[in-house]
N, C-alpha and C positions, 0 to 999 in steps of 0.2 A: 522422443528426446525432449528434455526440457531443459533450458536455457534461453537466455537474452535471444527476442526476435521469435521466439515461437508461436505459434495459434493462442497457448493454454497463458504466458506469460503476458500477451497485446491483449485478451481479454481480463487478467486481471491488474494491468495498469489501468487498462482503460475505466475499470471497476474500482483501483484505488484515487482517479482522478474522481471521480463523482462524489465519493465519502473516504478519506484517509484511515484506511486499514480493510477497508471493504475486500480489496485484491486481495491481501494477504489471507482471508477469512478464506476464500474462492480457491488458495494453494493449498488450505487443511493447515495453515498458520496462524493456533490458535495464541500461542502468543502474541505475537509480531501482531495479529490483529487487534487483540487489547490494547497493546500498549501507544499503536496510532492512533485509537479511535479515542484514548483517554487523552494522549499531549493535543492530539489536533483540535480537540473539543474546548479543554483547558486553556490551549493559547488561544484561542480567536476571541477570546476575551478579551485580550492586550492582542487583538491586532497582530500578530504574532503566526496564525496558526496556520496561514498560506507555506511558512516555511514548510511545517511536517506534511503539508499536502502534495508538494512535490517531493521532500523526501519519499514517502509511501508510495507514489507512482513511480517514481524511479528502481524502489526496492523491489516491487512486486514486477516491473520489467526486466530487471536484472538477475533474479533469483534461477537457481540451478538447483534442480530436483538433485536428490539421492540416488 
């Protein structure tokens, strides 16, 4: 089962806190991985990119397989 609280979902938050989209990569998300790993990189220029770094760990915690 995959959902919020599982083994597969705490390993890839835990993997989207270290680099923002990393989890998502870890779900077979290869979108959702791009497109963190491009905003979070992009914003931390302007100080900014802590936002997408919790989004991304929150997404990859939250996420429900098919």
């Amino acid at each position: 089962m995959n959902g919020p609280g599982s083994a597969g979902n705490v390993i890839s938050a835990l993997a989207s806190f270290v680099y923002p989209g990393l989890g998502q990569l870890v779900q077979g998300r290869l979108l959702a991985a791009l497109v963190f790993f491009v905003l979070a990189t992009l914003l931390w220029f302007v100080l900014l990119g802590w936002l997408i770094h919790i989004w991304a760990t929150i997404d990859a915690a939250l996420y429900r397989g098919r």
